[in-house]
Backbone as a printed PyTorch tensor [residue, N CA C, xyz], in Angstrom:
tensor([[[-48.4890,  35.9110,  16.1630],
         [-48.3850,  34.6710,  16.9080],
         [-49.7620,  34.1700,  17.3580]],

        [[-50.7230,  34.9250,  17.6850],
         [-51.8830,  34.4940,  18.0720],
         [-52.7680,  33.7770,  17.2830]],

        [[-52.5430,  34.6080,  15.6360],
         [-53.1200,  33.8620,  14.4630],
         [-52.7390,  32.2410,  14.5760]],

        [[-51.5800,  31.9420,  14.5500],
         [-51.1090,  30.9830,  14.5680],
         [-51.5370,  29.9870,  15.2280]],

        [[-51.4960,  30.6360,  16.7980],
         [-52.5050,  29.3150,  17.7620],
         [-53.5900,  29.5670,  17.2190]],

        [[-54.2500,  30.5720,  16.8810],
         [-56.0930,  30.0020,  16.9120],
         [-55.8740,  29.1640,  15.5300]],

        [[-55.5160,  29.2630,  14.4680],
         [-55.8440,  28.5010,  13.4980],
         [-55.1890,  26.9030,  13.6560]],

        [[-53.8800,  27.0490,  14.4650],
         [-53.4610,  25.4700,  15.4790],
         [-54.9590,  24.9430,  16.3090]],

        [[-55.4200,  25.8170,  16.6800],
         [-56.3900,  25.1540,  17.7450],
         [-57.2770,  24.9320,  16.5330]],

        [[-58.0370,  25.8130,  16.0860],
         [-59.7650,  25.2660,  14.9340],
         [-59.0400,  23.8080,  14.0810]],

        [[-57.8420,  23.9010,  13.8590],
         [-57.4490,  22.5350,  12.6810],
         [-57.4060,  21.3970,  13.6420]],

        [[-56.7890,  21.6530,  14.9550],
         [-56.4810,  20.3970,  15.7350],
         [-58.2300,  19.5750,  16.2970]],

        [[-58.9760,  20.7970,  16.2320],
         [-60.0940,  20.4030,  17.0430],
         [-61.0200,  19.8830,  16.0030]],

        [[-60.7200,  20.6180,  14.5540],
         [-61.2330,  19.9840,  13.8270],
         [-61.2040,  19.0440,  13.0670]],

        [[-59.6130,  18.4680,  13.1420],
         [-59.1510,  17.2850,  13.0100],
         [-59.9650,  15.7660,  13.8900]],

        [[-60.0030,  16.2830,  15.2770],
         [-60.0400,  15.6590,  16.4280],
         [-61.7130,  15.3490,  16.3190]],

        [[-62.6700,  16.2250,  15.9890],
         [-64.2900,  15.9330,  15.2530],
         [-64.1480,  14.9250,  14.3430]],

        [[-63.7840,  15.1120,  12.8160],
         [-63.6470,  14.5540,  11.7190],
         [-63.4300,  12.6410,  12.2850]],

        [[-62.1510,  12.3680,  12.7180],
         [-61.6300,  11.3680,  13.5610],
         [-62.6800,  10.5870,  13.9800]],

        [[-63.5250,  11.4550,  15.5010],
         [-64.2970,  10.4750,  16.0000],
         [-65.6430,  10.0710,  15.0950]],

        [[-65.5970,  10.8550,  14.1850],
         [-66.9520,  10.3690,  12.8570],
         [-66.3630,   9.6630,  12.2290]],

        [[-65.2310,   9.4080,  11.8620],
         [-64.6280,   8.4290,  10.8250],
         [-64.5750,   7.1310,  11.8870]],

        [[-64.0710,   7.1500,  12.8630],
         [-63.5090,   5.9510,  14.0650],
         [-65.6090,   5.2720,  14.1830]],

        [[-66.2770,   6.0200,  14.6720],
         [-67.8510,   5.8760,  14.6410],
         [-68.1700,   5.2540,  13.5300]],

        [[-68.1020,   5.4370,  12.6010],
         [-68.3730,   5.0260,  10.8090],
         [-67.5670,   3.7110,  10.5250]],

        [[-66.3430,   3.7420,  10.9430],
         [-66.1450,   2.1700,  10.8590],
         [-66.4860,   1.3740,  11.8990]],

        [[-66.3110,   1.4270,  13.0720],
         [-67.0320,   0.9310,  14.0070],
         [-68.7230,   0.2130,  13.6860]],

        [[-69.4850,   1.1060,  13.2330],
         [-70.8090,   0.4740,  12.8740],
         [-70.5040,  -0.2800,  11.5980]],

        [[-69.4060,  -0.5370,  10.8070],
         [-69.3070,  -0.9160,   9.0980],
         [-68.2570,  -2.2370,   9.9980]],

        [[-68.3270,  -2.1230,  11.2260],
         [-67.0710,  -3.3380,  11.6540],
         [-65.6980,  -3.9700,  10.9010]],

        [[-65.3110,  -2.2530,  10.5060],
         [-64.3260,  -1.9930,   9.9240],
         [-62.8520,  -2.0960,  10.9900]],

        [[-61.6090,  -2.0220,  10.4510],
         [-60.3250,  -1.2170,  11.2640],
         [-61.2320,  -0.3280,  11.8390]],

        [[-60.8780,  -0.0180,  12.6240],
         [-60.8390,   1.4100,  13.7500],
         [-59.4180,   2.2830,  14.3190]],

        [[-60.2960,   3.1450,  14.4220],
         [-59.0710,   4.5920,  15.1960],
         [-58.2450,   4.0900,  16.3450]],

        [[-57.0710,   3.5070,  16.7660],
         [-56.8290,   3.2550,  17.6190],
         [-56.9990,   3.8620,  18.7470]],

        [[-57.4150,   3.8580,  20.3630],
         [-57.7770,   4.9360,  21.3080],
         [-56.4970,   5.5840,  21.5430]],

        [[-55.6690,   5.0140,  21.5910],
         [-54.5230,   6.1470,  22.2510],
         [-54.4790,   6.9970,  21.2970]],

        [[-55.0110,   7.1120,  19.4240],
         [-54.5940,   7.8870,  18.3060],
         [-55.6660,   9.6370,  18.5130]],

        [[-56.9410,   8.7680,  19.3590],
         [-57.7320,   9.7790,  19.6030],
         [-57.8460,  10.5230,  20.7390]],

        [[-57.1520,  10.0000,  21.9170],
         [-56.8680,  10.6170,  23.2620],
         [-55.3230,  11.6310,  23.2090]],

        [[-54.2950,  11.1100,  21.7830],
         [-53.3410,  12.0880,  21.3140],
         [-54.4140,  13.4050,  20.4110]],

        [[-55.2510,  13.1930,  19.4900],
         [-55.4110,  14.1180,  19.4600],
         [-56.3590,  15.2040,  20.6510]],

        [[-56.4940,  14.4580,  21.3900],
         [-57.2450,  15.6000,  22.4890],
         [-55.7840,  16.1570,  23.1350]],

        [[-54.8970,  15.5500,  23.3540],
         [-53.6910,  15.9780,  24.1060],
         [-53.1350,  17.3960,  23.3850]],

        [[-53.0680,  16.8160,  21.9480],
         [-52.2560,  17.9160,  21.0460],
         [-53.4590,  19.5590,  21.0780]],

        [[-54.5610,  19.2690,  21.9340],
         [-54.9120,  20.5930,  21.9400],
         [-56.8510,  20.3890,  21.0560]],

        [[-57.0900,  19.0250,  20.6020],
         [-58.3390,  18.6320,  20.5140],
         [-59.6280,  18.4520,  21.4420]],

        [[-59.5440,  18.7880,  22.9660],
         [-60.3760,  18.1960,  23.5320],
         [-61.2860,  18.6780,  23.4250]],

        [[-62.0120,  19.9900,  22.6920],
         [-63.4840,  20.3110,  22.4670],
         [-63.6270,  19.7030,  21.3210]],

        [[-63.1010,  19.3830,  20.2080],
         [-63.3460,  18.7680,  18.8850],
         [-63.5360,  17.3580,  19.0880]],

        [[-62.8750,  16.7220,  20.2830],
         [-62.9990,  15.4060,  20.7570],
         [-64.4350,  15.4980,  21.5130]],

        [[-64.4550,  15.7600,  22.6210],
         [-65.8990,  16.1530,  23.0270],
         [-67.3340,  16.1900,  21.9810]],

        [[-67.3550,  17.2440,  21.0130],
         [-68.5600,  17.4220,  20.2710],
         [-68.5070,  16.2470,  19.7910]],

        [[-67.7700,  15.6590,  18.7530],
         [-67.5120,  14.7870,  18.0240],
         [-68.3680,  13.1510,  18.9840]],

        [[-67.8490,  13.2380,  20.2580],
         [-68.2430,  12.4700,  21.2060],
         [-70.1350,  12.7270,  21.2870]],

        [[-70.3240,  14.0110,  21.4190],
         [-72.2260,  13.7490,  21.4860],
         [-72.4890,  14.0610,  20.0400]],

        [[-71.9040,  14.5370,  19.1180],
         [-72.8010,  14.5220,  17.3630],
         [-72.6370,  12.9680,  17.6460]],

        [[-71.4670,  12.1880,  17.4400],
         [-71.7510,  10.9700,  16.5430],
         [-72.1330,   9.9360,  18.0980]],

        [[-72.1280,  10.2070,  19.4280],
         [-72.6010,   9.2560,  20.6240],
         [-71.7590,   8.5970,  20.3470]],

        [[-70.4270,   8.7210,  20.2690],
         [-69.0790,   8.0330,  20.0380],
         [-68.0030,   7.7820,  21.2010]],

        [[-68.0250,   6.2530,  21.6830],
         [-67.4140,   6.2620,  23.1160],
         [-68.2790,   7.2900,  24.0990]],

        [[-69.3370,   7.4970,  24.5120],
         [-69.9980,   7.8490,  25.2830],
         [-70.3660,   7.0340,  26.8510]],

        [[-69.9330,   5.7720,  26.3310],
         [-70.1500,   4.6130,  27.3120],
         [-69.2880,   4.7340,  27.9840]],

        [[-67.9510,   4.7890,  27.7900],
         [-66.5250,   4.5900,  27.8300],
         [-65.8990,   5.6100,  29.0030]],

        [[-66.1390,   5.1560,  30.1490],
         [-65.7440,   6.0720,  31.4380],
         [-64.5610,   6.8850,  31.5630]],

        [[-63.5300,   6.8000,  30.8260],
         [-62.7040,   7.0320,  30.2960],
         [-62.4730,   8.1070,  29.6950]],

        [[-63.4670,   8.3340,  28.3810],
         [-63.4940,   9.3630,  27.9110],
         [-64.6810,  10.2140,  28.7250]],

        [[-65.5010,   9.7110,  28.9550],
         [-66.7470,  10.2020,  29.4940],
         [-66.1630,  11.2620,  30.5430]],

        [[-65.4360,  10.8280,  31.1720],
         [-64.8620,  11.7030,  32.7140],
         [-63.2420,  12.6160,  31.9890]],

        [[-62.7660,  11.6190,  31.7050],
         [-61.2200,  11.9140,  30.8580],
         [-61.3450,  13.4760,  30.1970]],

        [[-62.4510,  13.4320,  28.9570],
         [-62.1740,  14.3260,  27.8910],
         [-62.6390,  15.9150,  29.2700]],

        [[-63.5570,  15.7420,  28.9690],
         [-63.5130,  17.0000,  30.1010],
         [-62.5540,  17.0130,  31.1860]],

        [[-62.2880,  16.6130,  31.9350],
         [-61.2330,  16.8760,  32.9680],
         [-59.9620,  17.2940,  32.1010]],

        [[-59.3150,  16.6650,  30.7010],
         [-58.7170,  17.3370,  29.8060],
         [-58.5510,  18.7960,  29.2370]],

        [[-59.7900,  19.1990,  28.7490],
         [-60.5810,  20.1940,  28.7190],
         [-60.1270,  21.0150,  29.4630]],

        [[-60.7890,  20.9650,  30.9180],
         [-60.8030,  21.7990,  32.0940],
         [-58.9600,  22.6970,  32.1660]],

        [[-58.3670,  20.9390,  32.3370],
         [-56.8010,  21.1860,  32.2800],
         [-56.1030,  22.0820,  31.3260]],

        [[-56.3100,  22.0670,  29.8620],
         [-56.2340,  22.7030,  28.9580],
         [-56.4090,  24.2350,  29.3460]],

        [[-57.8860,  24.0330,  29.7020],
         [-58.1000,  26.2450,  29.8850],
         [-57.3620,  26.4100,  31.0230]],

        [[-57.1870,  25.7020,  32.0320],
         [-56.5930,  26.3550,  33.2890],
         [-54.7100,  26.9150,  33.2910]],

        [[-54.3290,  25.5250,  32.0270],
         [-53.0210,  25.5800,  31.2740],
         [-53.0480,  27.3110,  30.8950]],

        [[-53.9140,  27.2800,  29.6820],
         [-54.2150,  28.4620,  28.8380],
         [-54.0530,  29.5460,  29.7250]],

        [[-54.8150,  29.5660,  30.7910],
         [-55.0130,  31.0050,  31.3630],
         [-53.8100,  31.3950,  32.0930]],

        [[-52.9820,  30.5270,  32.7600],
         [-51.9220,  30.2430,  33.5960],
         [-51.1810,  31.3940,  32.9700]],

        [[-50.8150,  30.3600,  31.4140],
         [-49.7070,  30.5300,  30.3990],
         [-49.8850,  32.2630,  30.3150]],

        [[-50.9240,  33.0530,  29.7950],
         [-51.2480,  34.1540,  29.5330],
         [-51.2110,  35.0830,  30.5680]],

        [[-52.1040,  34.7170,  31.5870],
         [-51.7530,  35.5470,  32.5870],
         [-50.1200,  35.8020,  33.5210]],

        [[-49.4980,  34.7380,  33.4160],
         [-48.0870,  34.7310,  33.9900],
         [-46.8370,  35.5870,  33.0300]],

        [[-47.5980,  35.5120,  31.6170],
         [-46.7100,  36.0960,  30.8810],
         [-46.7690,  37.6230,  30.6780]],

        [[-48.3520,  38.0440,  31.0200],
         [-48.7460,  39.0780,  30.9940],
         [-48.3920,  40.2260,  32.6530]],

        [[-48.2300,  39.7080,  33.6120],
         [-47.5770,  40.1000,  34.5800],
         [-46.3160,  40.0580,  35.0170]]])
């Protein structure tokens, strides 16, 4: 079962990277774009460090107070979820 989440987590996060370089790439080509709620779902589904990096490699929505404050406080929520989940199950 553990296999399972970590390779859920590296695909989701690395999904959630890929995204904000593609959403960045049309953006400067003033292409369609990533819709935001499509990229704040993938931080939900378990992306928010892949959302994050993705955010300082490509300086993608960096402006955007939103994500700027959002993705980390996500983040934060996520590990505190994580540890909850493990430790409650483990006692």
């Amino acid at each position: 079962m553990q296999w399972i989440s970590l390779i859920y987590i590296i695909a989701v996060n690395g999904i959630a990277f890929i995204v904000m370089g593609i959403d960045k790439h049309r953006a400067e080509k003033r292409k369609w774009r990533v819709p935001e709620k499509n990229l704040w779902l993938l931080a939900i589904i378990g992306g928010s460090i892949g959302s994050i990096i993705g955010m300082k490699t490509f300086r993608h929505k960096t402006k955007h107070r939103s994500f700027q404050f959002g993705m980390p406080i996500l983040l934060i929520g996520q590990i505190l979820l994580y540890i909850f989940l493990n430790t409650s199950i483990l006692s």
